[in-house]
N, C-alpha and C positions, 0 to 999 in steps of 0.2 A: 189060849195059854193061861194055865194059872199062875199068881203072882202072889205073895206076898208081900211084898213092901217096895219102896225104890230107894236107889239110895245116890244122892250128889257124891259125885266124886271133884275135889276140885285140886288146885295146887300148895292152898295153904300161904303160911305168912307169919310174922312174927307179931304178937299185940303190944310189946314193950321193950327200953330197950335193953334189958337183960336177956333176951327172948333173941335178939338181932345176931349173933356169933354164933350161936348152937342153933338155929334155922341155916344158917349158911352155909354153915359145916356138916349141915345133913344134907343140901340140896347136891354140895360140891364132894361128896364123901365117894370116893374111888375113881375123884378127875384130879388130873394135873394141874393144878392151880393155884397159882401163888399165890403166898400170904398178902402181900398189897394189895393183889385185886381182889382178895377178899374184904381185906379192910374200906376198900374207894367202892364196893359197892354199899357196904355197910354205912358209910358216910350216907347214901342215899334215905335208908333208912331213917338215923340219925335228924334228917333234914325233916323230918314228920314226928320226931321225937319217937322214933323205932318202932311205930306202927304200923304196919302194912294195913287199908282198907278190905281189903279183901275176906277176910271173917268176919266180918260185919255187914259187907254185901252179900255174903252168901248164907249168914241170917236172914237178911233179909229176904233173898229171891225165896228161901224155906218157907218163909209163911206166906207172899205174896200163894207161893202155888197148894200151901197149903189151904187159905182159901179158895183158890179154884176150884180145886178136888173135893173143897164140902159144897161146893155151889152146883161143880157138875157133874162129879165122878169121872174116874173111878176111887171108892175112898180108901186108898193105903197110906199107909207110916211112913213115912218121910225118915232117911236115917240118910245121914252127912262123914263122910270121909275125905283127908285129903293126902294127899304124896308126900308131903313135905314137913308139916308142922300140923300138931292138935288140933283135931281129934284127926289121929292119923289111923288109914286105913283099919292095919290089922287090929286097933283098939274099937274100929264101929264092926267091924264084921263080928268080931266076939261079941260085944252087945247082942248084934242082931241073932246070933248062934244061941245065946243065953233067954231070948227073946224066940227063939221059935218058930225063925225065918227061915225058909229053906230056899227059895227062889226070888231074887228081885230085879228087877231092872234098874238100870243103871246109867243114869245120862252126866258126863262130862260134860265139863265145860269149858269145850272146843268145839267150835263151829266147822270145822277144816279136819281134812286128811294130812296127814305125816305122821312122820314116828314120834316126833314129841306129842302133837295133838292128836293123837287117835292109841296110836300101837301100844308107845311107851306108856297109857294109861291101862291098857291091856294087862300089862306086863306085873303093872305095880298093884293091880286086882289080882293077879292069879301069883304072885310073889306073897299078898297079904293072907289068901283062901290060905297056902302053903304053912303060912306061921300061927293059922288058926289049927289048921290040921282037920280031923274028920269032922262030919258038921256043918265047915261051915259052906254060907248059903251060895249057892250059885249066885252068877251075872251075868242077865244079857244086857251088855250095854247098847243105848239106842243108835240109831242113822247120823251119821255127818246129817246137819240142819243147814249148812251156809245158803241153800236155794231155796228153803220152804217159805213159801211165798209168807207168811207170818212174822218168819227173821227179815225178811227184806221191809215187811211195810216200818214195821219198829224200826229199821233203821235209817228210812226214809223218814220218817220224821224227825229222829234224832236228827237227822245232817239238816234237814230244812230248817229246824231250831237253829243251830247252828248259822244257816245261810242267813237268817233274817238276825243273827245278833251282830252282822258284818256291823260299820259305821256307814250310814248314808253317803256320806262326801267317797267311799272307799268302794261301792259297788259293782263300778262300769264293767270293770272285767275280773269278777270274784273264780276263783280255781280251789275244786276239791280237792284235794292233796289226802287220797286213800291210805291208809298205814295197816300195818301189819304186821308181826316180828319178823325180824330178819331171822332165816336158817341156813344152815351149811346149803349150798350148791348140789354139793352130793344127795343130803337128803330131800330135796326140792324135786332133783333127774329123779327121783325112784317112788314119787308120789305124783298126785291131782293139788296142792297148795297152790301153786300159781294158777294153775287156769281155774280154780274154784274161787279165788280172789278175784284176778278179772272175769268173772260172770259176774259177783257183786258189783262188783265196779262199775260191771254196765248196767246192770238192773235199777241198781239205785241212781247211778247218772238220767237214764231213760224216764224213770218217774220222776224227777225233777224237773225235766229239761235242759238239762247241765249237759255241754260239750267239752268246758273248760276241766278236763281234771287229770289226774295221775294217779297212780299206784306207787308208792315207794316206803320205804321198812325202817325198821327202827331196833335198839336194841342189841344190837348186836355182839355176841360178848365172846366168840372166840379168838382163835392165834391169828394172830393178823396175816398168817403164811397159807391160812385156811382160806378159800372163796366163800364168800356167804351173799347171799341178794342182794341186792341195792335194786337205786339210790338209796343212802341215808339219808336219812329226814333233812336230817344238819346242814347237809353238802348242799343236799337240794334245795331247801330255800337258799340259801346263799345264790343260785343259779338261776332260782325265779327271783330276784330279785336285777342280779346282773342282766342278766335278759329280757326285763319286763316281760316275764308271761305273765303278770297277774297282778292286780291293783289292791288283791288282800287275797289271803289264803282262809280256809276253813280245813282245819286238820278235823278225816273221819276217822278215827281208830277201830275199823271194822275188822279187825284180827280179832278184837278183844272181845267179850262182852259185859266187863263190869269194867269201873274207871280204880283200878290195882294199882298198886305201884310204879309201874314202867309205864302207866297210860301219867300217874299225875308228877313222877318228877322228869321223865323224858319228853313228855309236851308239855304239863304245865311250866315245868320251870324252865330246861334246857331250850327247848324249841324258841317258846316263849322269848328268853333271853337272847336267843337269835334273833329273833324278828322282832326287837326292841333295838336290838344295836343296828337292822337291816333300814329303822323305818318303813319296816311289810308291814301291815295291823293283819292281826290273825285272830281267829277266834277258834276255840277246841267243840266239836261236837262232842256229845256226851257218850258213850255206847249205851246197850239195848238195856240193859241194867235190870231194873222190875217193870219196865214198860209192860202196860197191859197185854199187846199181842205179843211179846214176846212170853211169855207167862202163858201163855193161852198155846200156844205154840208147843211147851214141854208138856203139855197137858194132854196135845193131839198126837204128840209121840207117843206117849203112853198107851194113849188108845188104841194108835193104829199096833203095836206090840201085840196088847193084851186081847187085841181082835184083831187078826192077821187078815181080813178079809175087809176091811175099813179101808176106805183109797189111801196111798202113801203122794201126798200132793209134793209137788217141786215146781220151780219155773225156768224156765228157759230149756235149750237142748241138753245139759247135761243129768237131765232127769234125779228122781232119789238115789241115793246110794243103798245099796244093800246094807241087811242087818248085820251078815257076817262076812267080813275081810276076805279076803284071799290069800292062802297061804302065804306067800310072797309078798304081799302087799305092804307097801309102806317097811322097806326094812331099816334096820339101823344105821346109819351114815358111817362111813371105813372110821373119820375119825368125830367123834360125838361132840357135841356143843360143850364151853367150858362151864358154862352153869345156864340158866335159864330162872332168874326168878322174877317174883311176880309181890 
């Protein structure tokens, strides 16, 4: 297949905080959402002096795999769009239309099947082609990665960092505590997220040696009338604590792949604050971030794309995912999440 370019698609973020209410009010623009809870998630913002890290990791992931690609090929143009906030979509697709792109590929950054992590980025690709109008460049965007054996070592390391920043005195019975965003119930029944979640959970347990752990969510931000996954994070230490299942926790944020905003003020600070008022000692693993195999990993996407004949590797039984969806696949939940930011 020929390619001209690839291009990050990510969720975006605010870099200041004049930037923090018009980010908001684009994420939240044709949901039902009151003005407080715009404001209390804004405070979150605030609490970083209205900088989301998130464009700033996703510089950074740009050049880590930019180097890759001048080390091993293949060598195209790196071009960065995101949902949300600058450089938003329809403004990189025109570059790349101006620029003489006609086909690229396209890797998001979600590890995971559903409609916010897969479809919904679908949607806001071919909503942006739409506002470029003729021109512009096609996109295949690549495989759900949650099982390619490359995401799983990266993230085995990152928990093992994690396991060894436990305290000595704290170790006898340390518990992984999996996270992941919480999503409506509805859109959970009409996807692969949970059991793509626990396959990591086990992969990554299994190379550890780790018995002690859990899967449970975080984030959560619709009507409280809505079902959405659990445990929360919150609840849940509070219940490892009442219960003695564990002598310290290690939160892994393997929903995520970079440490965003919902990864550092919902564990670093909130969880955190739980388990200071709990006397749990906790430690946050980092996610895959610019870890080298994970870098190496978007690298081997590419290739297997751009050489359809290249092995597509995975581990365990739920094999790779296909390139292209299924019609049906992953649809939008009856009633949509109240916002989702990052």
């Amino acid at each position: 297949m020929n390619y001209d370019a690839i291009l990050i698609v990510s969720f975006g973020g605010p870099e200041s905080k004049e930037e923090v209410i018009p980010f908001l009010e684009n994420v939240l623009r044709g949901k039902n959402v009151p003005g407080k809870r715009l404001l209390a998630v804004a405070e979150h913002y605030y609490h970083f002096e209205g900088k989301s890290p998130i464009n700033e990791q996703m510089r950074e992931l740009i050049a880590a795999l930019e180097a890759e690609l001048e080390r091993q090929g293949p060598k195209l143009p790196i071009y960065w769009g995101n949902r949300n906030w600058h450089p938003l979509l329809p403004e990189t697709l025109r570059k790349m239309k101006q620029d003489g792109i006609r086909r690229a590929v396209g890797f998001v950054t979600s590890a995971y099947s559903s409609y916010s992590g897969c479809r919904q980025y679908r949607e806001d690709i071919a909503r942006a082609q739409s506002e470029v109008g003729a021109g512009a460049p096609e996109v295949d965007k690549l495989r759900a990665f949650f099982n390619h054996p490359l995401f799983v070592e990266a993230t085995v390391g990152r928990v093992r960092e994690g396991l060894q920043a436990v305290p000595a005195d704290a170790r006898e019975n340390v518990q992984i505590a999996y996270l992941a965003h919480s999503i409506p119930v509805s859109m959970a029944n009409t996807s692969d997220y949970v059991k793509q979640l626990e396959e990591v959970r086990r992969l990554v347990s299994e190379a550890l040696g780790q018995k002690n752990d859990a899967l449970v969510y975080q984030s959560r931000s619709g009507a409280p009338v809505q079902p959405w996954l659990g445990p929360d994070v919150l609840e849940y230490l509070r219940q490892v604590k009442a219960e003695n299942l564990a002598s310290a926790v290690v939160l892994a944020p393997i929903g995520f792949i970079s440490d965003h905003m919902e990864v550092l003020y919902d564990l670093d600070v909130e969880a955190k604050q739980v388990c200071d008022s709990l006397g749990l000692p906790m430690t946050r693993a980092k996610t895959v971030g610019v870890h080298p195999k994970f870098i190496a990993m978007i690298r081997e996407l590419i290739v297997e794309r751009v050489n359809p004949g290249v092995e597509r590797r995975a581990l365990g039984p739920l094999g790779p995912r296909g390139d292209v969806c299924a019609e049906g696949c992953c649809p939008a939940p009856v009633q949509l999440p109240a916002f989702r930011v990052q």
